[in-house]
C-alpha positions as a Markdown table, in Angstrom:
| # | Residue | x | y | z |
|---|---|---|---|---|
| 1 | Unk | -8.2 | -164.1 | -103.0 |
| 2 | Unk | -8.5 | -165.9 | -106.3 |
| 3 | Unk | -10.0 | -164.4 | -109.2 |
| 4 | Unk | -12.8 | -166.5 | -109.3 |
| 5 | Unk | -14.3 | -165.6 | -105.8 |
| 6 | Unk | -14.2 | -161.9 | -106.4 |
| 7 | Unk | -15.9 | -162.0 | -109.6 |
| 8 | Unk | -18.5 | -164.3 | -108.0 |
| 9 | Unk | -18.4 | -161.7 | -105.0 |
| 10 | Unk | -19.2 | -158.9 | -107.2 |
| 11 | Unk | -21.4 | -160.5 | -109.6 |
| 12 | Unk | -24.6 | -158.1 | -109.8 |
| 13 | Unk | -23.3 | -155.3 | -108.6 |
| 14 | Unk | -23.8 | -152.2 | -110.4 |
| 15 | Unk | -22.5 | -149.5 | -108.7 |
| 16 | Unk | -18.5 | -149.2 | -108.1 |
| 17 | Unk | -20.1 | -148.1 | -104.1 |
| 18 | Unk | -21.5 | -151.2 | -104.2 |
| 19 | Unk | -18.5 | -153.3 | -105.4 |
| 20 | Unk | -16.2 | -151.5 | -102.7 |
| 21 | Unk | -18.7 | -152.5 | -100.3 |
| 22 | Unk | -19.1 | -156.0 | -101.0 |
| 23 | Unk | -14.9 | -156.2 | -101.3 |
| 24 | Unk | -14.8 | -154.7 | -98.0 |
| 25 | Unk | -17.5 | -157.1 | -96.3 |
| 26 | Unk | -15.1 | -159.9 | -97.3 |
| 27 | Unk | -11.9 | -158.3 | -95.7 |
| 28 | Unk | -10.3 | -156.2 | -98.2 |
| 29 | Unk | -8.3 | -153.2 | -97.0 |
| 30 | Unk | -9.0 | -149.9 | -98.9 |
| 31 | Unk | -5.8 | -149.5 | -100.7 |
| 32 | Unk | -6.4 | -153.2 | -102.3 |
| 33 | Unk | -9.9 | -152.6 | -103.2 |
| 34 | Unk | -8.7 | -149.8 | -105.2 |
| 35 | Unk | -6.1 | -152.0 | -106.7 |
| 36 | Unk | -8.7 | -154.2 | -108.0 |
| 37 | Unk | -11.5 | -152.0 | -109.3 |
| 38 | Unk | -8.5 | -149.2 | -110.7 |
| 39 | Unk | -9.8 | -146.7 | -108.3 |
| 40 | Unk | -8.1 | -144.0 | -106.4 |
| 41 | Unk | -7.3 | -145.2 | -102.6 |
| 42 | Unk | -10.0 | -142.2 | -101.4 |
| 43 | Unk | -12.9 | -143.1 | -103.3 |
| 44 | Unk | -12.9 | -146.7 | -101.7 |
| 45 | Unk | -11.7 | -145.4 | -98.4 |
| 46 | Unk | -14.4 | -142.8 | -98.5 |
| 47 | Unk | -17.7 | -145.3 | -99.3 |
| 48 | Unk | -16.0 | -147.8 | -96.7 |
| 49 | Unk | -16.3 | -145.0 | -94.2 |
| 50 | Unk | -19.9 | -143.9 | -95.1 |
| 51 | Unk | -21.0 | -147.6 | -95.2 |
| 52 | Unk | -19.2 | -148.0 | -91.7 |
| 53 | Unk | -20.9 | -144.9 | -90.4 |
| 54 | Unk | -24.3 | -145.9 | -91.2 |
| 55 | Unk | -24.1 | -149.2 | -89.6 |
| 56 | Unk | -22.5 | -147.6 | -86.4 |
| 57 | Unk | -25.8 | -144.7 | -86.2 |
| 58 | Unk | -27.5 | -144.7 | -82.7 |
| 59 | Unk | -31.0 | -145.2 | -82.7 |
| 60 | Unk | -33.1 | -142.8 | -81.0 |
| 61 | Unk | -36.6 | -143.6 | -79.5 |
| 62 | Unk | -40.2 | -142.1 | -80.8 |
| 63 | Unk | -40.1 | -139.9 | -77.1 |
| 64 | Unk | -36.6 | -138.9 | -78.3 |
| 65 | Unk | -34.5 | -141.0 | -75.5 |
| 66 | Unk | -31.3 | -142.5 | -77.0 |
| 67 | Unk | -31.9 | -146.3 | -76.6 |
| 68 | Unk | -28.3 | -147.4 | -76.6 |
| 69 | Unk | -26.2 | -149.9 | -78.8 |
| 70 | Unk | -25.7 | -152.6 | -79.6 |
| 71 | Unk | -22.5 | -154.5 | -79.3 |
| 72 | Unk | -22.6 | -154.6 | -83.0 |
| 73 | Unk | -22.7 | -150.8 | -83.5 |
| 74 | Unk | -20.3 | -149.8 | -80.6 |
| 75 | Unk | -17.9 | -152.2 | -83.0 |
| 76 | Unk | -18.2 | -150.2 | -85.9 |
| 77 | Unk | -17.9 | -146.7 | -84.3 |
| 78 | Unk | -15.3 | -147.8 | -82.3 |
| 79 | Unk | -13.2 | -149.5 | -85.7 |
| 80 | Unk | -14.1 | -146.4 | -88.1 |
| 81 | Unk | -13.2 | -144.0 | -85.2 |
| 82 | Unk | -10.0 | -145.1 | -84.6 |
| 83 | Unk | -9.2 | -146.6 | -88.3 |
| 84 | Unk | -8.8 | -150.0 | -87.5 |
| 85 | Unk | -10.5 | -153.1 | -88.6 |
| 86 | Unk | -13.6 | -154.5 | -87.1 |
| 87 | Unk | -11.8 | -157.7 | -86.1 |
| 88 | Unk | -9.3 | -155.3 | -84.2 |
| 89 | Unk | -12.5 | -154.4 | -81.8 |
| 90 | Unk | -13.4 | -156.4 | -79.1 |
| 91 | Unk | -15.5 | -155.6 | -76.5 |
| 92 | Unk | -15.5 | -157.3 | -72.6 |
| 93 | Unk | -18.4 | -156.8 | -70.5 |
| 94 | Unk | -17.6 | -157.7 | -66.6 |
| 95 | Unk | -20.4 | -158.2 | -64.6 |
């Protein structure tokens, strides 16, 4: 990606968090995040994995019953379980 896009990619971001995120929304991999920002490999892997986790997180129901997920979060859990990509996920459902 060319300079240009990541800087307007990143414009208003604050936090370094928040730049690894935003990197990582537009298909960076860890270890070239933390080329770009001159970051350890952990510290972007680590954020990538907490923001992946949250998205993933089952909601639960005011009577407490689980009330399932959505393709969407089985995606995630399924990519940051296994430590592959979203795009490597895909999910058929045969009826």
């Amino acid at each position: 990606m060319d300079r240009a896009m990541l800087d307007k990619v990143l414009k208003g971001a604050t936090t370094k968090s928040e730049k690894i995120r935003r990197l990582h929304e537009i298909g960076m991999k860890p270890a070239e995040i933390a080329d770009h920002l001159g970051i350890i490999y952990q510290f972007a892997y680590n954020v990538i994995a907490a923001a992946e986790a949250k998205k993933a997180s089952v909601e639960v129901s005011e009577d407490g019953e689980f009330s399932g997920l959505t393709i969407d979060q089985a995606k995630r859990g399924l990519a940051l379980r296994f430590g592959v990509p979203l795009d490597a996920i895909e999910i058929v459902i045969r009826a």
